[in-house]
Each structure stands twice: as C-alpha cells, then as structure tokens.
C-alpha positions in Angstrom: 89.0 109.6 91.4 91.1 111.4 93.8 90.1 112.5 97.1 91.6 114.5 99.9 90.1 114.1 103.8 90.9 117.0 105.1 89.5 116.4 108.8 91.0 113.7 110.2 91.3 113.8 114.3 94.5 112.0 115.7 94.2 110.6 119.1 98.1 109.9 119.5 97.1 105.9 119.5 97.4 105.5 115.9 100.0 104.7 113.8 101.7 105.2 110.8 101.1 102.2 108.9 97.1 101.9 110.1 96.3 105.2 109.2 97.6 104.5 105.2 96.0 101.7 105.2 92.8 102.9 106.0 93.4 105.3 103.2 94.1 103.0 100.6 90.9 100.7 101.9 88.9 104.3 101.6 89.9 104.8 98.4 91.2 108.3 99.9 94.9 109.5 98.9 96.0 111.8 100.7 94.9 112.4 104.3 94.7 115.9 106.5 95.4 115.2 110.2 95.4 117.2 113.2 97.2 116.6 116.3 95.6 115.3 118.9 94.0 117.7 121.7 90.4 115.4 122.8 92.0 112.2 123.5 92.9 111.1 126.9 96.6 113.3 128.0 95.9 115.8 125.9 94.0 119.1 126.3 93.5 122.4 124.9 94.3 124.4 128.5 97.3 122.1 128.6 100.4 123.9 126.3 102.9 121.2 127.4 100.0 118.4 126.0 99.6 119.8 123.0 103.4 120.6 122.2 103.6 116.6 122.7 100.7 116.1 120.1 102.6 118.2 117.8 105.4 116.3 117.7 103.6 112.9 117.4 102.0 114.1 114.6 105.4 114.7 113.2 106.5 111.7 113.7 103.2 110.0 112.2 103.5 111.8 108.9 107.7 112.0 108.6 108.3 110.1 105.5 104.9 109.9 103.8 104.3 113.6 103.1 102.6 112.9 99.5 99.6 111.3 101.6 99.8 113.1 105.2 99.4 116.2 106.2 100.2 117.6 109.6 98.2 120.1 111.3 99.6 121.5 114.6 97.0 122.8 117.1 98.2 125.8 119.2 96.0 127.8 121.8 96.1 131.0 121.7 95.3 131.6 125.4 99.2 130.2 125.6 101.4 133.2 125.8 103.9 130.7 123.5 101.3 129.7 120.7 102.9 131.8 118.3 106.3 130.1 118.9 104.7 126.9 119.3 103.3 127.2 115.9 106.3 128.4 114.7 108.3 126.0 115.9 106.1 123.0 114.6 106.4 123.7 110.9 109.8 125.5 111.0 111.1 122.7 112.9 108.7 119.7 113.3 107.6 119.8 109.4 104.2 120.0 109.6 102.1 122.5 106.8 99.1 123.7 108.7 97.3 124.4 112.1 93.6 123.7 113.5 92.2 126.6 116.3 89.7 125.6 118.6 87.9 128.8 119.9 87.0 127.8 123.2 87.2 130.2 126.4 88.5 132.7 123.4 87.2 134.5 120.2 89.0 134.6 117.2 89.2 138.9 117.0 90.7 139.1 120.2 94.2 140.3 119.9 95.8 137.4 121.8 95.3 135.4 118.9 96.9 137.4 116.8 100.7 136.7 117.3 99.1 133.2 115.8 97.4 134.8 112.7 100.6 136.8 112.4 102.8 133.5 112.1 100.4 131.5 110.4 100.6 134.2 107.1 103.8 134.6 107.3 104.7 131.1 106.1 101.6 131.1 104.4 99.5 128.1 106.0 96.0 126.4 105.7 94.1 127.0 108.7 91.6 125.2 109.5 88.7 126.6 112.2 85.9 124.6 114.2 83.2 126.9 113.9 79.8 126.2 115.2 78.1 124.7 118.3 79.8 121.8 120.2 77.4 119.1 121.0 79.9 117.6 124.0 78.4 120.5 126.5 81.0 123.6 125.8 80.1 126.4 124.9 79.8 127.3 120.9 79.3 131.3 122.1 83.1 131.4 120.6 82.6 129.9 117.2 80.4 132.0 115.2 82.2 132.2 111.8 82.1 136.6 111.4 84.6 136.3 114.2 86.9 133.9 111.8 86.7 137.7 109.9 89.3 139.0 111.4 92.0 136.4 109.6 91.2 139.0 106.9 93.7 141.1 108.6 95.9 138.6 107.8 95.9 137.7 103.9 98.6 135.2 103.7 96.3 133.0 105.6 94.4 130.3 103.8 91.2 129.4 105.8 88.4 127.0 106.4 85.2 126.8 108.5 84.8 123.2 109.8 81.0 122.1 109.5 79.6 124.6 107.8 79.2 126.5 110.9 75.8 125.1 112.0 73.5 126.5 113.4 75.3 129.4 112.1 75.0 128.5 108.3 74.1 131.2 106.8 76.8 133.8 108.6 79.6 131.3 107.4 78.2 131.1 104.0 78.3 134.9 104.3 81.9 135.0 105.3 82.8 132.8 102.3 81.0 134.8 100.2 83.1 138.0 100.2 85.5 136.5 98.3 83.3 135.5 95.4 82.0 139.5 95.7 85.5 140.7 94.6 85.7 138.1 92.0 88.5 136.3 93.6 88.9 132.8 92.1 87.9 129.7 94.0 91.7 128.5 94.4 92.7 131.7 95.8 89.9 132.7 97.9 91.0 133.0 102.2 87.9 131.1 102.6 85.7 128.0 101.9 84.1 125.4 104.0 84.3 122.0 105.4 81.0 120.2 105.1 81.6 117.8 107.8 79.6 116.8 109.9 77.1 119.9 109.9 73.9 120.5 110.1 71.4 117.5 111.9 69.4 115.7 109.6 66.6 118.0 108.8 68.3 120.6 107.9 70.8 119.5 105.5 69.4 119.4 102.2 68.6 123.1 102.2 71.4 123.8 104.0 73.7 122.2 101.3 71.6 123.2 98.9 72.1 126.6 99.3 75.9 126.6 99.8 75.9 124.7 96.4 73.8 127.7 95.0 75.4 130.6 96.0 79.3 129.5 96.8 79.7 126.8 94.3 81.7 123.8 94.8 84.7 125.7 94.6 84.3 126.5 98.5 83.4 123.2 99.7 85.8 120.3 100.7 85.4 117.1 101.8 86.0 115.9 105.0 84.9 113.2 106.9 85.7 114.4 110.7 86.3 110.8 112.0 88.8 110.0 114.9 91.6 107.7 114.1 92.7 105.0 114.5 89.5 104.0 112.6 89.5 101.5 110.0 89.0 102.2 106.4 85.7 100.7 106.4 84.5 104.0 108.9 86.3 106.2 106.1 84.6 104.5 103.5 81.1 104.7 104.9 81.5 108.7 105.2 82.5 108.9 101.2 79.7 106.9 100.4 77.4 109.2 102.0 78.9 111.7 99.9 78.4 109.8 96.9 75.0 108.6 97.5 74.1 112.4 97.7 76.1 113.5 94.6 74.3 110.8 92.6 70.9 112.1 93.6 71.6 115.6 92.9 73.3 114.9 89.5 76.6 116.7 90.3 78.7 117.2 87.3 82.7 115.5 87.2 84.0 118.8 87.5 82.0 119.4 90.2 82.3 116.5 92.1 86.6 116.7 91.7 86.1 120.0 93.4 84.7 118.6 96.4 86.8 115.4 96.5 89.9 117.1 95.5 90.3 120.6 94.2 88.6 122.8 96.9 91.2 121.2 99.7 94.4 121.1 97.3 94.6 124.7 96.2 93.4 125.3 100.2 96.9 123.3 100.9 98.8 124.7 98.3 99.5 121.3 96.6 98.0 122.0 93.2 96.0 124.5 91.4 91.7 123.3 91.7 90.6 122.1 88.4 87.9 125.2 87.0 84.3 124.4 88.5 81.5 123.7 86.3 77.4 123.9 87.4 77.1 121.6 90.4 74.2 120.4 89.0 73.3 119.8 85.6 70.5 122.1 84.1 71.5 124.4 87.3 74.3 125.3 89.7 72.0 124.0 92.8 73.9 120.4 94.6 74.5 119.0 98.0 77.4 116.9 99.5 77.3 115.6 103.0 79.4 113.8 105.6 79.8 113.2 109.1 81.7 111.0 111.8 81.7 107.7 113.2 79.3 106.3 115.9 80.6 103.9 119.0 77.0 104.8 121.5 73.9 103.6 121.7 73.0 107.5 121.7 75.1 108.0 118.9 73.2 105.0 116.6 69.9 106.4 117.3 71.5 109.9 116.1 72.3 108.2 112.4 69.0 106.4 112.3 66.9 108.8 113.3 65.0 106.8 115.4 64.8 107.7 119.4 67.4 107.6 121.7 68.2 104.2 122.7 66.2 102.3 120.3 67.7 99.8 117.4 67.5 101.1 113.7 65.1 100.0 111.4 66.3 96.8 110.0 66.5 97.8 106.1 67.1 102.1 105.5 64.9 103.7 103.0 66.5 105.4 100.2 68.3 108.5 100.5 65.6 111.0 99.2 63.2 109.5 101.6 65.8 109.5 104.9 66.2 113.3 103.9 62.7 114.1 103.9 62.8 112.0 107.4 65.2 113.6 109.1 66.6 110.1 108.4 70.2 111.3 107.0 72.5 108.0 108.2 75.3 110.8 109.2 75.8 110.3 113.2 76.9 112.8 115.7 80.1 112.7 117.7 80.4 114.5 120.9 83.6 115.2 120.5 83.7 116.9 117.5 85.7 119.6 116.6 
C-alpha cells in the first residue's frame, strides 16, 4: 500500500537521514514537507527567516526527491514573496509552497504577485485554513477567500484541516469543481483531513465530505512536526486505518486517500479512478491528527479533562466517537 504525507512541518532541527527513516518505520513513501516558519528563529513577519528555512529545506530533500518534497513558505505581506517563491523552486528545487493567512486574506491583491508565480510554474499549494488553536486569529482563514486562486488556474490547491469550524464553506469551495464535472485529478481543489475537526464533530463532519466530494478530494496527512519518530507517523495512519476499517472503505477508495488524491495534487502520477467509499454507499470517513508532548495536549486525545491521566485501556473506536473520545490530539501550533 502506498501512501503520501503530505503535511509534514520542518523545524530546521531535522535531518535528512531521520526524516527517511521515520518514513520507512511509517510505512509512508514519500513525504510532503514544509519549511520551517513555527520553530524557534523562524517566523512568518520575518522574510530573512523564512528565506533561510527555504533553503534548509533544500538542502534536506537534495538527493532524495522520489520520497521528499519541498514546500517553500513565502508571506505575502513581503514585498519580495513573489521572488522569494520564485527563486526557491527556480533556483533551490523545491515543487511547492504552504501560505499561512495571518495579518492577511487570501483575495487581497498583495498576494497576488504569489498566486501569479505559483501558476505560472504550475505548483501545489497548500493553505491552512481554519481556526488556530495557539491564540491567532483564524478571522483570515475561512476557505471562500482561498476562492480567489480561481483567478489563477494553473494553481493546484489544498485546504489544510478541512477548514474547521468552517467545514461546510471548504467543502463548498471543493465542490465547484465536481459541479463542472472536472475530474478528481484535475480539480484546483481538495482537502487535507488533518487534524480537523475536535472529537465530536468528526464523524459527521467526514462523513459528509466522503458523501458529497468523494475520496477523490481528500488526502492524507498527518500534520506532525519533525523530527518525530516513525512510531508518531505510524500512530496517525493507524488512526486512519482504524476508521477506514469501520466504515468499510473500498481499495480504491482507500488508495485515493493514501495516495491518489495528493499524487495528481503534486503532479507525480495520474490518481487511480475512485470507486464508492463505502461499500453498499459512497458515505466513509478518514481521520488524522498530530502528535502530543503536554499534559494539556494528552487530555485533548483522551478526552478526558485537562490535566488528568487517560483511562488505562481505550474503548473501541465506534464508542470513542460517540464519546467525543477520538484518540487524535491537538497541537497548538498547527498550521
């Protein structure tokens, strides 16, 4: 079974050989990772910091491009973003870039000497969309602004974490595409299902995407912050899994997810044709989320109250849904 992870955060501590080999212990083969702007001398307001994360990350995947792929991450509030971006695949080698709407919206027209550079070598772009649970402000992130990348057709984009709490507009925004009968491989949009939704809301939120999108517009990605060992990676899959096995997702549909959605999204291969997600129906559901290093964070993934140890043995996965007891942590710092 192949699988693509394509959200994977780079602090600028990790290194070439640790982040394959949590791959291969993962089971995951190729990886999609963006250059670091949350980690400690890097910042989004800083151009200078981010220019530097750029060319780590080319450095990091230089040499094993058939499992790595760079994003850059530009800010458009830079007057030389455009360049910036230009300059990291032209010159630096890497195939995509990650936008972080955050002090500006995605239609404003600052942001589009970006958009303009980003279709004109034809890249993936990947968008946080959504509310930031670290304290900023998510008033930037709904996913109708990502609408104005329609402006822009050589553009290939994705809305990181299904947008929550703004599922339904993002689902709306992917939507269009399937409208105009544009095929999965070449629609400009389709979502991450990281991290997402909290616990209660999930299931129908997944549910639903499955329904109306299709696994054709979901990929996999498991929004955890390297370095990280593969047995973080692993755990995030295995979420995944455990859900696709309850749901009764068919192979096709489940090679979507893992793999086909995110290839054609990078232009490395044509997705496989989806089947019904589910058999007897097209309803399924595929989850994932990040690591968790707090006591905060552990009482997130086990449901239980702030501070407090999980319960010793976890009930099975139909009855943590129908808790509010997922097992899929939160992480501050996620973008």
């Amino acid at each position: 079974m192949r699988i693509i992870d394509a959200h994977l955060h780079c602090s600028g501590r990790e290194d070439s050989a640790s982040v394959l080999r949590a791959l291969d212990e993962a089971g995951i083969e190729r990886g999609v990772l963006l250059a670091p702007f949350l980690s400690p001398g890097h910042a989004l307001g800083d151009a200078a910091s981010l220019r530097r994360a750029n060319a780590h990350l080319a450095r990091l995947v230089r040499g094993y491009e058939d499992r790595l792929t760079g994003f850059a991450v530009v800010d458009p509030r830079d007057d030389h973003a455009a360049q910036d971006l230009r300059h990291a695949v032209e010159g630096l080698g890497l195939r995509g870039v990650k936008m972080v709407p955050t002090g500006w919206y995605p239609f404003e027209e600052r942001a589009r000497g970006v958009y303009e550079v980003a279709s004109s070598l034809s890249l993936p772009v990947l968008f946080h969309s959504g509310i930031f649970i670290d304290g900023r402000s998510g008033r930037f992130c709904r996913p109708v602004y990502c609408e104005a990348l329609r402006d822009h057709p050589g553009t290939r984009v994705a809305l990181a974490h299904m947008g929550w709490p703004w599922t339904d507009e993002a689902l709306a925004v992917a939507l269009i595409d399937r409208i105009h009968e544009v095929p999965p491989e070449r629609a400009q949009f389709r979502l991450d299902i990281s991290f997402g939704p909290p616990p209660p809301y999930r299931r129908e939120v997944l549910a639903r995407m499955l329904e109306v999108l299709g696994p054709g517009a979901l990929q996999f990605g498991s929004d955890c912050f390297l370095p990280c060992s593969g047995a973080h990676l692993r755990e995030r899959r295995d979420w995944v899994q455990a859900l696709m096995d309850e749901l009764g997702l068919s192979a096709p549909a489940r090679e979507q997810i893992w793999w086909g959605t995110a290839a054609a999204w990078l232009g490395i291969e044509a997705a496989p044709a989806a089947e019904p997600a589910r058999r007897g129906g097209p309803l399924g559901m595929e989850e994932d989320g990040p690591p968790c290093d707090t006591p905060r964070q552990a009482a997130w993934e086990s449901g239980a109250p702030a501070l407090e140890a999980p319960e010793p043995e976890a009930p099975g996965l139909g009855q943590r849904l129908r808790q509010g007891r997922s097992g899929w942590g939160w992480m501050p710092r996620c973008c």
